[in-house]
C-alpha positions as CSV (number, residue, x, y, z in Angstrom):
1,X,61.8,72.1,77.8
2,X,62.2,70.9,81.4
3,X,58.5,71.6,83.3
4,X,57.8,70.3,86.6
5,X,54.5,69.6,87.9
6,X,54.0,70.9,91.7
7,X,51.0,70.5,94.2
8,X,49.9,68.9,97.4
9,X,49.5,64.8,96.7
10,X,46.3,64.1,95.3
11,X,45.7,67.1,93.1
12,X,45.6,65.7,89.6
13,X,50.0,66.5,89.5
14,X,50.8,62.9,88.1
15,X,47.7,63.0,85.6
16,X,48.7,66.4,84.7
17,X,52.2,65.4,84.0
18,X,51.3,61.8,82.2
19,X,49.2,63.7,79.8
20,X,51.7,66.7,79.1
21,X,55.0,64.3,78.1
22,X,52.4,62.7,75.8
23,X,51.4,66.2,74.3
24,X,55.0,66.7,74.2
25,X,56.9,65.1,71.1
26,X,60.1,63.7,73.2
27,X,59.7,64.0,76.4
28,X,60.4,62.2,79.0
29,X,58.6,61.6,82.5
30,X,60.7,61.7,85.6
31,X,58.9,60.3,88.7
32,X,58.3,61.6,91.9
33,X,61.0,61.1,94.0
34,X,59.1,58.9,96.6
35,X,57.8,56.7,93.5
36,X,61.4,55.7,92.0
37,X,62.7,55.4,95.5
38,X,59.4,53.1,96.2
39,X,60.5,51.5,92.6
40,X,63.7,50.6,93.8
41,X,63.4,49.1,97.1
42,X,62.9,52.0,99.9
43,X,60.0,51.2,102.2
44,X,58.1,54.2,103.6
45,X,56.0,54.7,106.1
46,X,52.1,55.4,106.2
47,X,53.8,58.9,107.0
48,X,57.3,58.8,105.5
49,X,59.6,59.9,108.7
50,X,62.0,63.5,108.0
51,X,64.6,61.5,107.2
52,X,62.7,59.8,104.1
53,X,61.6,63.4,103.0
54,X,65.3,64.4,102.7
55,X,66.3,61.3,101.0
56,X,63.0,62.3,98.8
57,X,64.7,65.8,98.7
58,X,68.1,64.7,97.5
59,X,66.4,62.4,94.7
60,X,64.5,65.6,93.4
61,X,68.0,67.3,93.3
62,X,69.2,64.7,92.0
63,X,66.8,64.3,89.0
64,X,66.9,67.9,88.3
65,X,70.7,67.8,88.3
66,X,71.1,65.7,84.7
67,X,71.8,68.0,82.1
68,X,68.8,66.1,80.2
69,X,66.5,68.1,78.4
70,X,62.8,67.6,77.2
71,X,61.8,66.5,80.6
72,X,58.8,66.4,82.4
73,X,59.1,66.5,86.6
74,X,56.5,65.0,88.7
75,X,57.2,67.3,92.1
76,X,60.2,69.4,92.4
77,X,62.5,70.3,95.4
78,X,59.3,72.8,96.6
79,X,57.2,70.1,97.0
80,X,59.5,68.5,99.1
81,X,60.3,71.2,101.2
82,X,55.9,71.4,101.6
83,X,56.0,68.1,103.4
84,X,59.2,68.8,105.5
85,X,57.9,71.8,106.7
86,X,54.3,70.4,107.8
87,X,55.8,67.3,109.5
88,X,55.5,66.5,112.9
89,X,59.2,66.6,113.3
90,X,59.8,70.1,110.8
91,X,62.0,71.6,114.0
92,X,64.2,69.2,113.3
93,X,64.9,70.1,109.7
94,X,67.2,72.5,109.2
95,X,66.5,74.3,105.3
96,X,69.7,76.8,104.9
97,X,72.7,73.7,104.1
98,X,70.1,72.5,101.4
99,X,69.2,76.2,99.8
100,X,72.2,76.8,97.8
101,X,71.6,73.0,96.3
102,X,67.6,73.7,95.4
103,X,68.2,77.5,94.0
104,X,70.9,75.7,91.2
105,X,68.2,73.2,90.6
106,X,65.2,74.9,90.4
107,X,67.0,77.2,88.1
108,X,67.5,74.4,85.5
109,X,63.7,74.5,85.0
110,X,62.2,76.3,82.2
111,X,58.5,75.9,83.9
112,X,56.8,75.4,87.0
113,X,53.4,74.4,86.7
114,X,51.2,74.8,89.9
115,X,48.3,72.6,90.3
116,X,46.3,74.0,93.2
117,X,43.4,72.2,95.3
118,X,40.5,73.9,93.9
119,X,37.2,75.4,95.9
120,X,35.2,72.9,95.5
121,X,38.1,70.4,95.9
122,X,38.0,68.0,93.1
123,X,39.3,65.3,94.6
124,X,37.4,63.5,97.3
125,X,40.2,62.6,99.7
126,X,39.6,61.1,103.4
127,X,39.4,63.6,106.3
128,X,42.4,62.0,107.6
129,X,44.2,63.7,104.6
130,X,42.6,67.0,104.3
131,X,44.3,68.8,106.9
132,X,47.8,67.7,106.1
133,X,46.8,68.0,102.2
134,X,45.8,71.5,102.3
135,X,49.0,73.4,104.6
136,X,51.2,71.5,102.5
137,X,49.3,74.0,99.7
138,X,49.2,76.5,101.7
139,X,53.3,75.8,101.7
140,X,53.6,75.2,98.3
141,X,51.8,78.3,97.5
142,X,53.6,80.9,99.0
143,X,57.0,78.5,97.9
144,X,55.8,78.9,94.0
145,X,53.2,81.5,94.2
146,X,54.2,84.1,96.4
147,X,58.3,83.4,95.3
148,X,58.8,82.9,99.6
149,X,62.7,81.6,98.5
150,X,63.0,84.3,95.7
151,X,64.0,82.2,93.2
152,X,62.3,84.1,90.5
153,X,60.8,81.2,88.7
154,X,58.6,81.0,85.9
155,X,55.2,79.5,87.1
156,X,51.8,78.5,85.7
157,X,49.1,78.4,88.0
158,X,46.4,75.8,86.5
159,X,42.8,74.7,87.3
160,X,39.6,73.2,85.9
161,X,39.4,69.3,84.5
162,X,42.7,67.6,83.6
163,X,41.9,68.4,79.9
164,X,41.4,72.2,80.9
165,X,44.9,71.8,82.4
166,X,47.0,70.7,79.9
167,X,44.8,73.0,77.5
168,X,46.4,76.0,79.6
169,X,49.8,74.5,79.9
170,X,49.8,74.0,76.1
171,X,48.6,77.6,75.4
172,X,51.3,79.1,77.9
173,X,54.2,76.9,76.0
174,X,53.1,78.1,72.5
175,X,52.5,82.0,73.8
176,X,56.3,81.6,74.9
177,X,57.2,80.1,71.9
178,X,56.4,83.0,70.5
C-alpha cells in the first residue's frame, strides 16, 4: 500500500502517519518534504519563500516517483500546492508546467487520507497561524475533497482523537481488502 497523509500543518497529519506505518507490518514513513530537505541542510524561512515551496513540490514528486511500495507519505503534491496557492507571492506561481508531473504521481497512490481541522479545532495553534492554517484547508479541501484537479483519487476523510483516526483508516484498508 502507498497512503499519504494530507492536511493543513498542525492537524494531527505526522501523528496520524507515525502511528499508521507502525499498524502497518512493513511500511515505511516518507517525511514531509520540508522535513528531509530541513534534514539535509535547506534553511527555510519563518514563512518558506515560493521558491522553497516548489523545491518542497519537486521533493513530494520526487518521493512519490520511487516505484517503492508499502509506503506511508507525510503530505503529498496537494498539500504543497495548499501553501503555494495561499502565499503572498501565489501570482507568481504558475500550476499548469507542474500538472502533468502531480496527476502521474498522485496516481501511484493507492490512498489519500484527509485529516481536516475539526469544529472545535483540536489543536490550540497561535492566532498568527489560524488564518493561514485554515485557507490552506479550505485549499486542500476542494484539492482532495471536492476532486478540483479531477484526479479521481481515492480519499478518506478522518476525524475524532488520533486513536479514532487510525481506527477509521484501519477499518477502510480491511473493507478494501475485501
Amino acid at each position: 500500500m502507498r497512503i499519504a497523509i494530507s492536511g493543513t500543518h498542525q492537524a494531527g497529519k505526522t501523528t496520524l502517519a507515525e502511528a499508521l506505518t507502525d499498524a502497518l507490518p512493513g511500511h515505511r514513513l516518507v517525511p514531509e518534504p520540508y522535513r528531509a530537505l530541513e534534514d539535509e541542510g535547506h534553511e527555510f524561512g519563518d514563512m518558506p519563500s515560493l521558491e522553497d515551496f516548489e523545491l518542497m513540490l519537486a521533493r513530494s514528486c520526487e518521493s512519490l516517483e520511487s516505484a517503492e511500495a508499502n509506503l506511508v507519505f507525510d503530505r503529498c503534491p496537494l498539500d504543497v500546492l495548499a501553501y503555494l496557492q495561499t502565499h503572498e507571492d501565489a501570482e507568481a506561481f504558475t500550476l499548469e508546467p507542474w500538472l502533468p508531473r502531480i496527476e502521474a504521481v498522485m496516481a501511484t497512490l493507492d490512498l489519500v487520507v484527509f485529516v481536516p481541522i475539526e469544529q472545535p479545532d483540536r489543536v490550540a495553534v497561535p492566532r498568527s497561524e489560524a488564518a493561514l492554517r485554515a485557507e490552506v484547508d479550505d485549499v486542500l479541501r476542494a484539492a482532495v475533497l471536492d476532486d478540483a484537479y479531477d484526479l479521481e483519487l481515492p480519499v478518506l476523510e478522518v476525524a475524532g482523537a488520533p486513536a479514532a483516526r487510525l481506527q477509521q483508516v484501519m477499518a477502510h484498508l480491511a473493507r478494501e481488502a475485501r
